[in-house]
N, C-alpha and C positions, 0 to 999 in steps of 0.2 A: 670330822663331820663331812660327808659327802651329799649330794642331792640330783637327782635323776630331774631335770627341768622336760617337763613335754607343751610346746607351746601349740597350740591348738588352734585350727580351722573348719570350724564348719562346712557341710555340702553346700551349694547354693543351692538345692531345693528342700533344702528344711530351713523352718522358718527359726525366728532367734526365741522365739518362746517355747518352742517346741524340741529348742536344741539344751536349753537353759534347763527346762525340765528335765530331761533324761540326764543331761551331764551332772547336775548336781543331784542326783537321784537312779536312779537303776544304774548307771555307771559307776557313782560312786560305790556302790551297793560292790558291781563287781570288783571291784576292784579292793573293796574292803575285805573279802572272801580271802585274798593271800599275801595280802599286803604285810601282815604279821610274820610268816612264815618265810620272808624276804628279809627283815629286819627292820620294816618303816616303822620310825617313830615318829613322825609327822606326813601328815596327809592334807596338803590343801590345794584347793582350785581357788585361782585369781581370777575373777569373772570382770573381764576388758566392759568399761563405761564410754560408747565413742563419744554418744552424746551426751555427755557431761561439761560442763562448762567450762571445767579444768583442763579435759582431754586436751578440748579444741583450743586453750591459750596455749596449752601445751606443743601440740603442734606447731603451731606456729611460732613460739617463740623458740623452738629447738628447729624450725625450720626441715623438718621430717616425711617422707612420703606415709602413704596410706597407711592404716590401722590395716594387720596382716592376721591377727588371731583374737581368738572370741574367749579366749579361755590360757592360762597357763596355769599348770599342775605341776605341783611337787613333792617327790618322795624326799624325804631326809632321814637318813639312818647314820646309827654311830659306825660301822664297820663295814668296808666295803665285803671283807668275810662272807659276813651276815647273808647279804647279796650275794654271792656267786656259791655258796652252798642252798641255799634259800631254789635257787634259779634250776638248780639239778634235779628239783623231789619230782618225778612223777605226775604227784597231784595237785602240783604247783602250776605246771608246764601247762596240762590239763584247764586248769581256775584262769591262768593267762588266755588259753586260745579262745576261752569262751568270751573274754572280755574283747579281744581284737574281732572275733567273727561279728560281736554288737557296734562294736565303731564303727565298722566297714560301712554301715546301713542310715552314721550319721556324720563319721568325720573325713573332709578332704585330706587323706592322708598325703600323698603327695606335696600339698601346699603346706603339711604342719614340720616340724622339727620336734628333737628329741637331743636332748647332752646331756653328758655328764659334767657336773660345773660342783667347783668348792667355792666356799663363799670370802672375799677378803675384804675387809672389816673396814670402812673407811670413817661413819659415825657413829657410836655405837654409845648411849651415856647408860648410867645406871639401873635406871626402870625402862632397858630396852623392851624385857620381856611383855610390858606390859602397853607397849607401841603396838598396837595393831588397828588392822583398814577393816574390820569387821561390819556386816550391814547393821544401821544403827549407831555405831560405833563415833567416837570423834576426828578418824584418820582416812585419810583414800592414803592409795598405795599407788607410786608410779613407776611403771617400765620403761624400758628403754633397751630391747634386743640390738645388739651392735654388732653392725657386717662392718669390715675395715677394705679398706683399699687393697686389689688382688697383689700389689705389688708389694705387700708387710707380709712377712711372714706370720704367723698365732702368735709369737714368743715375743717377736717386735715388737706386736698390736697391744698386747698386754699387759711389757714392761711399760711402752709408756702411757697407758689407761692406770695404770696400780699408781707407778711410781713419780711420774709426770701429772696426770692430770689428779688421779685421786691428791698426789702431795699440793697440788695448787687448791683442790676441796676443802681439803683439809687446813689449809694456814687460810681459807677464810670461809670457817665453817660458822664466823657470828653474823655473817651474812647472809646466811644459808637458811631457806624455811622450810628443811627436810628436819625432822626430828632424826630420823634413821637413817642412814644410807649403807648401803651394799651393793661391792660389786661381785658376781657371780660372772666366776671364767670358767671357760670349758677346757675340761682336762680329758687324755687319751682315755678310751675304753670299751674295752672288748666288749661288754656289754650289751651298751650302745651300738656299738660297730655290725653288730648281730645283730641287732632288733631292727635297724635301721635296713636292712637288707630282706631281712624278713618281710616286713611290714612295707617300706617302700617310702618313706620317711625321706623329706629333701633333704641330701647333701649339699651342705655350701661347707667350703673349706674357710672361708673369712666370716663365717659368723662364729665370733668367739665368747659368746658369752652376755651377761644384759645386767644391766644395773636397776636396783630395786630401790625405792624411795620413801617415807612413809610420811606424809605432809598432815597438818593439823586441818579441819574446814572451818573452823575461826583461830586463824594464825594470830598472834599478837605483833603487833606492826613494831615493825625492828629502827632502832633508837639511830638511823642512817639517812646521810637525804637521798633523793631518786636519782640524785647524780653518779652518790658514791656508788650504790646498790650496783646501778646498771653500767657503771666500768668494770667491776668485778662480772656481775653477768656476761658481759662482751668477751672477757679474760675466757672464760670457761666456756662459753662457744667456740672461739675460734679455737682455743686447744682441743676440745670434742673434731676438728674440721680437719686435723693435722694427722688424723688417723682412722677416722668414724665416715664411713659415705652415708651420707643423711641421709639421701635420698632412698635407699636402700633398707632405711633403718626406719624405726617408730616410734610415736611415743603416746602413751595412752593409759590413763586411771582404772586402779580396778579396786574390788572389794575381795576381801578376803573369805572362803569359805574351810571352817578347819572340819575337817572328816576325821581324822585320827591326831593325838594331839598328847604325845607322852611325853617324857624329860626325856631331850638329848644330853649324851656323854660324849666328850670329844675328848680319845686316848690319842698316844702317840703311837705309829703304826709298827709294827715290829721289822726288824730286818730282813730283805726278800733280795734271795740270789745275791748276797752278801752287799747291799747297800744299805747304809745305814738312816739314810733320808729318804721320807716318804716319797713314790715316784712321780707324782704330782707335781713334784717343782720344778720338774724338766721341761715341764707343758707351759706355768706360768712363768718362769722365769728362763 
């Protein structure tokens, strides 16, 4: 499973009702036009809440600069394939220019990003599929885009985001009021690399990727006192601080909007230029 992340900036002269409206509606619209013919089997925009009550303890307790996007959108398809035949038709190329020539008119493309990122699984229990931050719903969903210190390489930053910090999530995930967690790393692609030059898309080389969270809004208060809670809290900041420049980075609640919403298949990819591992784990690991 792969997913195309587009994290999103409004103009500052359209207003956020006015941006809300068209993004979850005539854009979604285009964008629905050849999203099939790509191979997206999931289509959602995470609509950023700043002023939510979560956002802002958020912020602060991760210690975070400014909310940077109004919106992140995700393509997830089972085959990158799919994608790079998909990307060649003609009347795809076509359905694409039309949707960029309408951003232009509402998104600060320069201020937004775009990766390619696979997802690696840090909480995941059995009725994940039915975890979700939908409006209405019982769940908000938290990001967390991470730029890493220029002096980590991606592979650095990565290892120990996965292995390091996700392995400290993880031995104390009964501490934890994420029902969900995922972190989303950005792996190489031409793609992207394309679009991104096209389009005009900020490059940062240290943004590698952002962790997704999916917290309950009547949590059940966990059987720990505020002592224990919050040394474990401290654990997992300061490990976040060892590789993540906060300042740099955000953190901010959203709701989930699904636009296209089919079953993912996640195959094992076949051998290409005779390697037998997908190429993907040269980027995370």
């Amino acid at each position: 499973m792969f997913k195309i992340s587009h994290y999103i900036k409004k103009r500052d002269d359209v207003s956020i009702a006015d941006f809300r409206e068209y993004w979850l509606g005539e854009h979604a619209e285009l964008v629905k036009d050849y999203a099939d013919k790509i191979g997206v089997r999931q289509y959602l925009k995470c609509e950023a809440l700043p002023d939510h009550p979560m956002t802002k303890n958020g912020t602060a307790t991760y210690g975070t600069g400014p909310l940077r996007y109004d919106f992140i959108d995700h393509w997830i398809f089972n085959d990158i394939e799919e994608l790079r035949l998909g990307a060649e038709m003609s009347e795809v190329q076509a359905m694409m220019q039309k949707a960029y020539d309408s951003e232009d008119q509402w998104v600060d493309i320069a201020a937004s990003n775009v990766l390619m990122t696979t997802d690696l699984v840090q909480f995941y229990p059995v009725n994940a599929a039915d975890i979700r931050a939908t409006p209405g719903g019982d769940y908000l969903k938290i990001y967390y885009p991470v730029r890493v210190f220029p002096e980590l390489t991606r592979q650095q930053a990565q290892l120990h985001w996965n292995a390091c910090h996700g392995g400290e999530s993880r031995d104390h995930i009964k501490y934890s009021m994420q029902k969900k967690y995922i972190q989303a790393h950005a792996i190489d692609s031409t793609f992207v690399d394309e679009l991104c030059a096209q389009r005009g898309y900020e490059v940062d080389p240290t943004f590698i990727g952002h962790a997704e969270g999916w917290f309950e809004l009547t949590p059940t208060p966990l059987p720990y006192s505020e002592e224990e809670c919050a040394q474990v809290s401290r654990m997992t900041m300061d490990d976040i601080d060892l590789f993540a420049d906060k300042l740099r980075g955000s953190v901010f609640f959203t709701q989930e909007h699904y636009i296209i919403d089919e079953k993912i298949v996640t195959r094992p990819n076949p051998a290409v230029n005779g390697r037998k591992m997908p190429a993907f784990f040269s980027a995370v690991y």
